[in-house]
C-alpha positions in Angstrom: 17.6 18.7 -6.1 17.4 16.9 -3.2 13.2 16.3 -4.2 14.4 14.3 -6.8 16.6 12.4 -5.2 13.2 11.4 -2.4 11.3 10.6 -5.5 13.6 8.7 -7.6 14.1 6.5 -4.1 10.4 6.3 -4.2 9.7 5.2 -7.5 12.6 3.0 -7.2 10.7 1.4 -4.4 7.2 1.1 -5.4 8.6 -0.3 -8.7 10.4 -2.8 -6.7 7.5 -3.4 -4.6 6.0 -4.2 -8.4 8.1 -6.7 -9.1 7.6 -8.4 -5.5 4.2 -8.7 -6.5 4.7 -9.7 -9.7 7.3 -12.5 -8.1 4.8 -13.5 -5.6 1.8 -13.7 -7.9 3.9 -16.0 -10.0 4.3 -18.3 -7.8 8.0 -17.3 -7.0 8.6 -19.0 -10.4 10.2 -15.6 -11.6 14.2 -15.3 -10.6 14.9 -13.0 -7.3 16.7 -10.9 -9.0 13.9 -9.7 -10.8 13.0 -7.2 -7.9 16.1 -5.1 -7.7 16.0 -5.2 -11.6 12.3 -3.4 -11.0 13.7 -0.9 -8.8 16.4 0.2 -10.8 14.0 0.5 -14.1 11.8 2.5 -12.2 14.9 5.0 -10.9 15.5 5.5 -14.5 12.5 6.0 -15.4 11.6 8.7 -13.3 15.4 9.9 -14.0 14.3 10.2 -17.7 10.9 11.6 -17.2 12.1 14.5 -15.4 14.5 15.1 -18.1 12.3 14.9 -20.8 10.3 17.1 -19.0 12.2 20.2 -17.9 12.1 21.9 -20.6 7.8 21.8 -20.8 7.9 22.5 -17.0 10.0 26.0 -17.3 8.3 27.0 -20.4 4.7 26.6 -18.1 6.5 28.8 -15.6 7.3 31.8 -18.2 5.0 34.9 -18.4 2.5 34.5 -21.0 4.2 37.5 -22.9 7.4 35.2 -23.3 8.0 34.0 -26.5 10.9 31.0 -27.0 13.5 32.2 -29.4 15.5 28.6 -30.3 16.0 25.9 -28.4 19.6 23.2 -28.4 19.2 19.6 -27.3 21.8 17.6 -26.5 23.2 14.2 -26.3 25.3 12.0 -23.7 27.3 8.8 -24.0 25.9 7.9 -20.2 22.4 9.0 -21.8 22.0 6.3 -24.7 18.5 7.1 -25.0 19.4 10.6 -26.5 21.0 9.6 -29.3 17.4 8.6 -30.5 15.8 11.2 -28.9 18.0 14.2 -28.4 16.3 16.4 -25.0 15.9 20.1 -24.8 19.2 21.4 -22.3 18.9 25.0 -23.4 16.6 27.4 -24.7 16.3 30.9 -25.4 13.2 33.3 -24.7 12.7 37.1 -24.6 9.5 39.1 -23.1 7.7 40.9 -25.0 6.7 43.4 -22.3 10.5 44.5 -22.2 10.8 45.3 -25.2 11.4 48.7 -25.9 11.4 50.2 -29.4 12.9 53.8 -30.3 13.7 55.5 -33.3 16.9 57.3 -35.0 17.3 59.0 -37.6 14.5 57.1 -39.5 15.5 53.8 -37.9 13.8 51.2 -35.5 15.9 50.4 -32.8 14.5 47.6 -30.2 16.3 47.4 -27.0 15.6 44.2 -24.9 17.1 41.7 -22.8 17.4 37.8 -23.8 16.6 35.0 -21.7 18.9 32.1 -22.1 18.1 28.7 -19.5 20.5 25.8 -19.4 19.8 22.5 -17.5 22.8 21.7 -15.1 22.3 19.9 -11.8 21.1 23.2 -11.4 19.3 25.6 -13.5 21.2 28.3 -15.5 20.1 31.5 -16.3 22.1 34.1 -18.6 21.1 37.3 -19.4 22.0 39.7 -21.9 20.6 43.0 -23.2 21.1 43.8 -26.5 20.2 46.6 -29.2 18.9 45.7 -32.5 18.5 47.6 -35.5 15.4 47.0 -37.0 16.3 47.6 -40.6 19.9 46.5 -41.0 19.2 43.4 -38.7 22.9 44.5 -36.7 22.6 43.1 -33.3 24.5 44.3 -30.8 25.0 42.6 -27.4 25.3 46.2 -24.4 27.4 46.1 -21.2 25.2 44.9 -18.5 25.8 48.0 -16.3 26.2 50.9 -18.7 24.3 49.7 -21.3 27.2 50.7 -23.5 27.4 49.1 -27.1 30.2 46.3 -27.1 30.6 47.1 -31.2 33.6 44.3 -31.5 30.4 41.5 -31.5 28.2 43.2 -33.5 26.4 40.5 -35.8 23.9 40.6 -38.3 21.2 38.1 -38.2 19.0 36.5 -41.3 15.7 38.2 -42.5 14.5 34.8 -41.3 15.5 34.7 -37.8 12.9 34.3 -35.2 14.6 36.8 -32.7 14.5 39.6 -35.2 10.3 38.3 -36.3 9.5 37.8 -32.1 11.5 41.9 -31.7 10.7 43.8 -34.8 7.4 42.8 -35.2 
């Protein structure tokens, strides 16, 4: 956090010192106010690049047997720029390597955990294990510690859902 505080002061000032230039090579004929104006263009800027850009920079970090699930973006009244372009703020992964598959009575069950990050000021990360019934598509979110079935939010998802393709497959 505080890194991106240093470089948003940074590119704050070498955008400034652009617009000194540019002042100075115009033969002061542009206003004075035209420097600060610089610097704060190039603090947003870098603000807006580094949002735009989390979401890229964590999936880079993620195993290569990771595989995004769905993704929310989001937008902010103090973010105009969102409204036209919405940016990624949470997504949801699971690995593939801990997945672990079992059968029941004639039935696929897949056992894994699901990886949930939210950007914040700083980053979130959720997890949840979960049991999922191959055939019936019932998933079923287990107790952290005992791994016990919480049955009162069972769901069932659509044939089409990517977490039961990425899981069952």
């Amino acid at each position: 956090m505080i890194w991106h505080l240093i470089a948003a002061v940074f590119a704050g000032l070498a955008a400034a010192g652009i617009g000194l230039i540019l002042r100075n090579l115009s033969g002061k004929r542009l206003p004075k106010w035209i420097v600060p104006v610089c610097g704060g263009l190039g603090m947003l800027g870098y603000q807006v690049q580094v949002e735009y850009s989390w979401f890229d920079h964590k999936q880079a970090q993620l195993p290569e047997t990771a595989t995004v699930i769905s993704t929310e973006s989001s937008t902010a009244v103090w973010r105009p720029w969102t409204f036209a372009i919405p940016m990624i703020t949470k997504f949801s992964m699971v690995d593939s390597e801990n997945i672990r598959i079992t059968e029941q009575n004639d039935t696929r069950l897949a056992e894994f955990i699901l990886y949930q990050f939210e950007r914040h000021h700083t980053d979130i990360l959720i997890t949840q294990p979960y049991l999922l019934n191959c055939e019936s598509r019932e998933l079923v979110p287990l107790d952290k510690d005992s791994r016990d079935p919480i049955l009162e939010e069972i769901r069932t998802l659509r044939e089409t859902s990517p977490l039961l393709n990425n899981v069952c497959a």
